[in-house]
N, C-alpha and C positions, 0 to 999 in steps of 0.2 A: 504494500500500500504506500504509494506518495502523501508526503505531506508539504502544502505547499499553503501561504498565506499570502495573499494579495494585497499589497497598501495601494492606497491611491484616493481620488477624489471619486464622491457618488454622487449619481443626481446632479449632472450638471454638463450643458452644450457645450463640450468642450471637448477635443478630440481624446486626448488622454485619459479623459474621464468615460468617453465611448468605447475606446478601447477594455478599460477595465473593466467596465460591467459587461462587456458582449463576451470578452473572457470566461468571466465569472457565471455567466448564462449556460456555456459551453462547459465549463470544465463541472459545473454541477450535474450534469448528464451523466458524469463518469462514475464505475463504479472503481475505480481502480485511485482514485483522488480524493484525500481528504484535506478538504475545502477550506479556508477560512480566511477574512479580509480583517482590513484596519485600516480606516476612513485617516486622512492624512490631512492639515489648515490648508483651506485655498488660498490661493500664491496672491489675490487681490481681496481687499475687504467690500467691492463695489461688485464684486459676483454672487450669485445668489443661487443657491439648489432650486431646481425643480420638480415635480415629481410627477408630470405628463410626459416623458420620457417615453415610458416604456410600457405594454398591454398592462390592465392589473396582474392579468396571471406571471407575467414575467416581474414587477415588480413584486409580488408576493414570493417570488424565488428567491430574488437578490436581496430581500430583506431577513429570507429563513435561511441565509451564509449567517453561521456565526463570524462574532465577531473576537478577535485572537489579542488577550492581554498581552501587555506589552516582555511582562518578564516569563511568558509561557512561550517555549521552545519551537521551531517547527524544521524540518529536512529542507525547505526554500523557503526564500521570499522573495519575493517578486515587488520592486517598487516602481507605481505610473505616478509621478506629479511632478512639480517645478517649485524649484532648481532642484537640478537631480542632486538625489541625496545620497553617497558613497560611504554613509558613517554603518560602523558596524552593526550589525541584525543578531538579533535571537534566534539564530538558522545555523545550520553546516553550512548553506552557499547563499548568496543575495546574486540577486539580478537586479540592475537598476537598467528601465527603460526610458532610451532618451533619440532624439536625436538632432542630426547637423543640419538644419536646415538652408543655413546660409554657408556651409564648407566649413566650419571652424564652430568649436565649443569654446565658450570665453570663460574668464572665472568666474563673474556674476550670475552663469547659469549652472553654476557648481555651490552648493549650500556649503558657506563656509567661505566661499570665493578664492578654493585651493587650484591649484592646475592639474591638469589629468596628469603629468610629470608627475607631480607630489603623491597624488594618489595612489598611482600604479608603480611607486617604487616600494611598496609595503602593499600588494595587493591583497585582498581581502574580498574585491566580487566581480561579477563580471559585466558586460552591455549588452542589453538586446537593444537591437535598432533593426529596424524596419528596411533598410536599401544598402545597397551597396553604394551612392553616392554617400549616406549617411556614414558609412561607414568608414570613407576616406578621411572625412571628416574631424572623425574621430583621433583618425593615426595621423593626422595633418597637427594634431595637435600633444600628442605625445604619450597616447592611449597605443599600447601594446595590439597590434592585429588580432595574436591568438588569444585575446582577452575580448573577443567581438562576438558576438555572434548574431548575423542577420537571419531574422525571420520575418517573412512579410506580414501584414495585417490582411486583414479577411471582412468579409460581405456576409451578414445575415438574407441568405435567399430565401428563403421564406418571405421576408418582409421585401427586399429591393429586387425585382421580376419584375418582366413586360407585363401588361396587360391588353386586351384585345381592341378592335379599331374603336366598337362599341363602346368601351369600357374608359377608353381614352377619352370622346367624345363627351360620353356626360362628364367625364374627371373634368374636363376643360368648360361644360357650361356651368357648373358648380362652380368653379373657381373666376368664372367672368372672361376666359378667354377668348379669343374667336377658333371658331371649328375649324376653318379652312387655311388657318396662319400656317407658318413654318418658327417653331420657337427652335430659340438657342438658349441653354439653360447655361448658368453657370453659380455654384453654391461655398461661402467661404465670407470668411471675417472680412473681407475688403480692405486687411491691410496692405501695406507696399509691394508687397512680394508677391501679391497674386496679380499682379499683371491687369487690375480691373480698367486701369485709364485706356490702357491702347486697345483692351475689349470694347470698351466703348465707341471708340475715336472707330475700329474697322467695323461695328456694326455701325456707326451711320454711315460708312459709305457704302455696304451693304443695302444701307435702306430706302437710299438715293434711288437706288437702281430695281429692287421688288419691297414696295410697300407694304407685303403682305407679311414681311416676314415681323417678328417680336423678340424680346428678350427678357428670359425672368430674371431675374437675381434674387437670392437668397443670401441674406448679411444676417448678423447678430447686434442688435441696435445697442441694447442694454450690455453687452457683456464687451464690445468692442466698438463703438459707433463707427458701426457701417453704415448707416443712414446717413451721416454727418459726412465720411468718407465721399459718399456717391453724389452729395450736392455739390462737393469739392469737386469731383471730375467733371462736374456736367456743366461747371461755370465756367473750367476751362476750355470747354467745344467752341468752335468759333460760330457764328449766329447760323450759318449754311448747316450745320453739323447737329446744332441745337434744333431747329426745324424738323430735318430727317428724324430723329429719334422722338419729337414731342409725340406723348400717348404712347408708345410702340415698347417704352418699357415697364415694366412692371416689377414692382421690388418687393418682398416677404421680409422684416426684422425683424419678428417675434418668434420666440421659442417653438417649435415644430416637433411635435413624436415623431418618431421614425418611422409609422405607419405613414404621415401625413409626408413628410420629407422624400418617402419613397415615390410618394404621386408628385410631386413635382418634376421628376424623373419620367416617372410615367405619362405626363402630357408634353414633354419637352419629346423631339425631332434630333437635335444635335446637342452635345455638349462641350464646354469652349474652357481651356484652362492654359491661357498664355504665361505660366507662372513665372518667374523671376527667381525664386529659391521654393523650395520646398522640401521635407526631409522622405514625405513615401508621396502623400496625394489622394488620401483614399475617396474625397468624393470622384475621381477619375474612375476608380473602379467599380465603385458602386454603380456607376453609369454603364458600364458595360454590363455589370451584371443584368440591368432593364432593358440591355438591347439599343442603347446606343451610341454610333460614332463618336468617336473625341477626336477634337481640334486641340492639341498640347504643344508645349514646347519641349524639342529635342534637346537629349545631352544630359539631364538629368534623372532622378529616381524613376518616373514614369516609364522610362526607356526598358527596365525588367520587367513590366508587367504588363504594358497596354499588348493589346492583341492586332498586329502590324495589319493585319490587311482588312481593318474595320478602323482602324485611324488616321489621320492625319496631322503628320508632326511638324511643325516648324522647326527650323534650322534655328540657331543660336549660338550667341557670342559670349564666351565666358569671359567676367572683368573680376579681376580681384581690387576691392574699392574698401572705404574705410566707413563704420558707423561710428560718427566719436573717432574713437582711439581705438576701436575694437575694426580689425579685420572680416573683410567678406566678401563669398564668391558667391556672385549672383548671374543669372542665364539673363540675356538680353536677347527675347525671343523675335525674328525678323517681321514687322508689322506689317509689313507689304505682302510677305506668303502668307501672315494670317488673313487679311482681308481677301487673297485669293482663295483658299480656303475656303474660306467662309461660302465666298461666292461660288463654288465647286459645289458645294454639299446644298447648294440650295437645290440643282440640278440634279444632282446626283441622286436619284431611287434606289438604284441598285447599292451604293454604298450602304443606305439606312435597311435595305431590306439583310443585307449581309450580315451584319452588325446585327439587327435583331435576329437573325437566327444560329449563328455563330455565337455571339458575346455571351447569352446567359450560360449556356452548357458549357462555356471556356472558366469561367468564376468558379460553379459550381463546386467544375471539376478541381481546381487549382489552389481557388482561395475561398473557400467556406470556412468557416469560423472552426468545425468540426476538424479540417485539415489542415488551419492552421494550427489549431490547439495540440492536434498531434506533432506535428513540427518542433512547435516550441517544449511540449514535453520529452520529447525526444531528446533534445540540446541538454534542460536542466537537470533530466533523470535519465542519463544514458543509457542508453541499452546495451549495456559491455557485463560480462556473467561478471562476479565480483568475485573478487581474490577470497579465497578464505583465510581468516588469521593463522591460520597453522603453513597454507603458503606463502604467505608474504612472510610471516618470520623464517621460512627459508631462504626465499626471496633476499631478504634483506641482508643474511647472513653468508650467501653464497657468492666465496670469490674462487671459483676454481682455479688449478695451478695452471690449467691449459689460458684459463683468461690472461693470467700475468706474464704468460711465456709471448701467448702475442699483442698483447698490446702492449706488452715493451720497445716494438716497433716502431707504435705512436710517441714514444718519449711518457708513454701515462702510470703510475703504478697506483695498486687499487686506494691506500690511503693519501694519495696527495689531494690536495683544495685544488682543482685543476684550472680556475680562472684567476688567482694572485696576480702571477706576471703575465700573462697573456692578455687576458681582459684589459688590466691597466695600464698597458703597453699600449693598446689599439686608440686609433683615431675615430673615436665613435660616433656617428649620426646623436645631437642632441634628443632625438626622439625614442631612440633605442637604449639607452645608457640605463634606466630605473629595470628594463626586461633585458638587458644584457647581465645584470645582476643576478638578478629574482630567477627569473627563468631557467629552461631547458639548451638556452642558447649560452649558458655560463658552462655546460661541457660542451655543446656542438661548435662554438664558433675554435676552442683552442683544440679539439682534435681534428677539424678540418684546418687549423692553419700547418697544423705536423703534418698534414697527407699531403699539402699543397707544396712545401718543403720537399716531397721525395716524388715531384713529379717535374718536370721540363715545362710542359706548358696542359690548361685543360681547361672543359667547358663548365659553367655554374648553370645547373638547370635549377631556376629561381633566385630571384635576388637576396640573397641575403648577405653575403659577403660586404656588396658594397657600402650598405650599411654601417659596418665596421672598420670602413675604410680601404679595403682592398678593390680598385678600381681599374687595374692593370690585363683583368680575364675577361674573354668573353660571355655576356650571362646571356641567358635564354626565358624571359618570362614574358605571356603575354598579355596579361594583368597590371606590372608592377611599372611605373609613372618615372622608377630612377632613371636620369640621362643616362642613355648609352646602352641600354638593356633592347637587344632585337626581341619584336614583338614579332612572334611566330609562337606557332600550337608545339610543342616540346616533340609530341607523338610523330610529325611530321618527317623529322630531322633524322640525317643520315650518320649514326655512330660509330661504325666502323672506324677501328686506328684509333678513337680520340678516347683521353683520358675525362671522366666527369664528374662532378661532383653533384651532390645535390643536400641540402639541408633542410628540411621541415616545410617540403613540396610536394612531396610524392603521396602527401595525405590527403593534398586541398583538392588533386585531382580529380577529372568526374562529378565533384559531390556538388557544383552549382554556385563555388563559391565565389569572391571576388568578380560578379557577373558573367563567370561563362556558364558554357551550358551544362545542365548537369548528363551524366553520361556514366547508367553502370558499365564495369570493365576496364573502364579507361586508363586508372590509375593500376592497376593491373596487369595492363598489357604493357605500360608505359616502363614498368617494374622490370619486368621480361626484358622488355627491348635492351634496353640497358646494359641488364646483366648477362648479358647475352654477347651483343654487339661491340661492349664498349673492350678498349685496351683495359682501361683499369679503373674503375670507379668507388667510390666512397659515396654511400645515400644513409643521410636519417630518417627516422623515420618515429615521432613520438606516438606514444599508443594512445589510443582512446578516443582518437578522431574518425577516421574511415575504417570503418568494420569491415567491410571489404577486401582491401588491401591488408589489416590486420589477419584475418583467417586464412589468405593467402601465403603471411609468410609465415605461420603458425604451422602449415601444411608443407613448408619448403623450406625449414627452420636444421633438418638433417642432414641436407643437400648443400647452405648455403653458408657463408662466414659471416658470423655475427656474433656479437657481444650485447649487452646493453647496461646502460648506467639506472639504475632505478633508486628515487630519492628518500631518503629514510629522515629526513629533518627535516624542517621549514627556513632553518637558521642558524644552525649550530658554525661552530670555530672563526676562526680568527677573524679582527675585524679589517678592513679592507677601505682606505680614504677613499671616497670618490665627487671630489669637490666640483660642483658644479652652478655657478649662477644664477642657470633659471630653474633648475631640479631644486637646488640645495638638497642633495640626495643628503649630504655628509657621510655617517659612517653606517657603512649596510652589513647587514651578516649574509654570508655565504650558506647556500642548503649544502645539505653532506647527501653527497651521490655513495652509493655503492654498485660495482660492477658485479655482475651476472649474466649466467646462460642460463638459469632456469626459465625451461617456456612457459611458467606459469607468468613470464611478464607480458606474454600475449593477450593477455584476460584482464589486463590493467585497464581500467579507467581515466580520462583525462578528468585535471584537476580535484580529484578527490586521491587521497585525504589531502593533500596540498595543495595550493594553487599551481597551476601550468600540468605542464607537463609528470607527471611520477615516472614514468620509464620512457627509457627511447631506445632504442632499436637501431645499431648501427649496423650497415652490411656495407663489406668488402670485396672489392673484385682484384688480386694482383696481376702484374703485368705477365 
């Protein structure tokens, strides 16, 4: 049985606050989940709960979640509110969900107003965020990668579904619209980031040209004056612009259940979201799920999940600009393709018939609430069999004399602190130095510098080196943003002759991460090729991320040269200076690794009982 306790805000139009209760809706269905929340202060004293949210019968569930005292224990916790709060939980693990909406986490939206640096050099829990833009975000700012975990957010289908022509019809003369319009919906706080002014500015010239068409808008008056927002855009129209649009828009600011939210949806034709930043987007999906098209802007979060040949993206310009003092990358979507767009989709039937019959069954299948709940349970409650204590204390205690005969090779012996001189030698990326410590990367980066030592020249299949400074090899990732790294699929690449390396890559394979596509086998055949083809390779490989690839080399564990480091401390020995101006790491304690070949470290789990990594798996191929 899982034990998992949900903080966050209840009863309240606010995204993170829908996120947690459609959660908690879902994981109540489970019989495998015991449940429990704790209501957290809302982030403004001018927001107010509501309690037309949700059906009675779904608030009569979310109100019969108990509620979890502060000094009562539980196996997770999961925290949705603002500023995300990093301070420690009455849990084995904390999840704080947050994300980057604008490329960058400042301090002020860290409780406490510490830097993910400070945080993550004594980690204590992990991220869930929503996008892989969110998630650069994160690492842009000094948050550890393998300390990320993206899951997307999800669609109540039940409630957001098309409805029939019929059914649309009266939705629309109940609501005062005309039957025969073409609406373009567009739903969101109407602050800066969503792109509302140039939505305006291209529906009137839209309008210029077919009268017929309208615009809803859905703002939140009281919680963010979008109302106030939209008289501001429409004083800027010049009087031709102002004309075109007078009567043709239509605005909603008051609080909406998500029965009633979903018909707006359901009487809208197109949906339009030129956004500027965003961290996922989810009224974009929700509209797919109702069957229809979106107008969005490319290059961001939405780029994972819209469904490509029921949208239309606009191209865009990334600008890294300054709010204040505070950094920020925002999409500067191209107005001219949107106003074509726009004008496309007015013609366009077969796109809206597409979209509606395509989009709901794409959601469904993808992002239901129920499939993402399994996702994210997945991530917090791995699915890895668990060590039993009579193994791990072999585990722990097992240094066989075969291990010490060869990784004496490495220059390693089983009790030395293996990152002293190596780690504090290195010229390290400011963002890497708190997970150069702490981490799995405190053994892999100093026994991949002794394999690089006994080779002439070789390939880094993923970037991690350069990280640490070694910038002189050729790397191979098609993900990673460091200059210099050929962006090629790794699988592709011809290894014969060449020597390679690879460090805590071989796992991300396949599984979907860092935006590619997920793909079982992948990291597995990738495995193969390697060990195979190459003159001489060194690959890590830490456990408890791809099961896949783990049962592979659990199965191949007889046949193959491998050792692994598995960590028996959190912190122990000596202390180690690691001065740095914007970390102020000062003085960190090193985890005590101990080496073993028992294959009981195949069965290892990530980040339990320690943060990162506990075992890693190294394999060698000699010349």
């Amino acid at each position: 049985m899982k034990s998992l306790c949900v903080e966050g805000w209840l009863s309240l139009p606010h995204s993170f606050s829908v996120i947690h209760q459609f959660l908690c809706l879902e994981l109540a269905k489970r019989q495998d989940v015991t449940l429990s929340q704790r209501p957290v202060p809302l982030a403004f004293p001018h927001w107010k709960e509501v309690d037309n949210l949700f059906t009675p019968k779904q608030n009569a569930i979310l109100k019969a979640i108990p509620q979890q005292p502060l000094k009562q224990a539980c196996e997770v916790t999961l925290r949705i509110g603002f500023p995300f709060d990093f301070s420690t939980a009455n849990s084995e693990r904390l999840w704080v969900f947050g994300n980057a909406t604008a490329g960058f986490i400042h301090p002020q939206q860290l409780k406490g107003s510490r830097t993910l640096g400070e945080i993550f050099a004594t980690p204590n829990s992990r991220i869930w965020t929503p996008s892989e833009w969110s998630k650069q975000g994160y690492v842009r700012c000094g948050a550890p990668a393998e300390w990320i975990d993206v899951v997307p957010l999800g669609v109540d289908v039940d409630i957001f579904h098309p409805v029939n022509a019929d059914q649309k019809a009266a939705l629309r003369q109940q609501m005062g619209l005309p039957e025969k319009a073409l609406i373009f919906l567009a739903i969101g706080a109407m602050t800066a980031n969503k792109g509302i002014d140039k939505l305006v500015q291209s529906f009137a010239r839209v309008a210029t040209q077919h009268p017929h068409v309208r615009l809803l808008l859905k703002g939140l008056s009281a919680m963010y004056g979008s109302d106030r927002s939209l008289q501001g855009i429409l004083k800027n129209l010049s009087a031709k612009e102002q004309q075109a649009v007078e009567g043709r828009i239509h605005y909603i600011g008051g609080e909406k259940s998500f029965a009633d939210l979903a018909q707006l949806y359901q009487v809208a034709d197109l949906y339009l979201s030129p956004y500027k930043a965003e961290g996922f987007n989810m009224p974009v999906l929700e509209a797919i799920a109702c069957g229809l098209p979106v107008i969005c802007t490319a290059g961001g979060p939405t780029d994972e999940f819209i469904l490509a040949e029921t949208a239309l993206t606009i191209p865009s310009v990334q600008k890294h600009e300054w709010m204040g003092n505070d950094p920020v990358l925002n999409l500067y979507a191209d107005p001219q393709v949107l106003t074509q767009h726009m004008l496309r989709s007015v013609e366009d039937y077969p796109l809206r018939q597409l979209a509606l019959t395509k989009g709901p069954d794409y959601v469904a299948k993808q992002y239901s609430w129920a499939r993402i709940v399994e996702r994210l349970l997945d991530v917090m409650f791995p699915n890895t069999s668990e060590v039993s204590p009579q193994t791990m204390h072999t585990i722990e205690r097992s240094t066989p004399a075969q291990s010490e005969k060869e990784l004496s090779r490495f220059g390693v012996h089983p009790h030395e602190m293996l990152m002293t001189d190596a780690l504090r030698n290195l010229s390290m990326s400011k963002d890497r130095l708190p997970q150069g410590v702490s981490s799995e990367r405190g053994v892999e980066i100093p026994l991949a510098m002794r394999w690089c030592l006994s080779v002439e020249n070789f390939i880094e299949v993923g970037a991690v080196l350069p990280y640490f400074g070694m910038t002189t090899h050729t790397v191979i990732d098609w993900a990673d943003p460091f200059p210099g790294c050929q962006r090629v699929d790794a699988e592709t690449l011809d290894y014969r002759g060449k020597n390679v390396l690879s460090i805590s890559t071989l796992e991300h394979v396949g599984l979907g991460d860092y935006g590619l596509q997920a793909e079982s086998g992948k990291a597995v055949r990738l495995f193969e090729r390697i060990l195979h083809d190459a003159n001489a390779c060194f690959l890590s490989v830490p456990m408890g991320v791809n099961q896949e690839l783990q049962h592979h080399l659990f199965k191949r564990h007889k046949q193959i040269n491998w050792f692994a480091f598995v960590r028996q401390s959190l912190g122990e020995g000596p202390f180690v200076q690691f001065p740095h101006p914007r970390f102020r790491v000062g003085q960190d304690q090193l985890p005590r690794w101990g080496i073993s070949q028992d294959p009981g470290v195949f069965q290892m789990a990530y980040g339990r009982p320690f943060p990162y990594a506990n075992a890693v798996v190294f394999i060698w191929k000699d010349v």
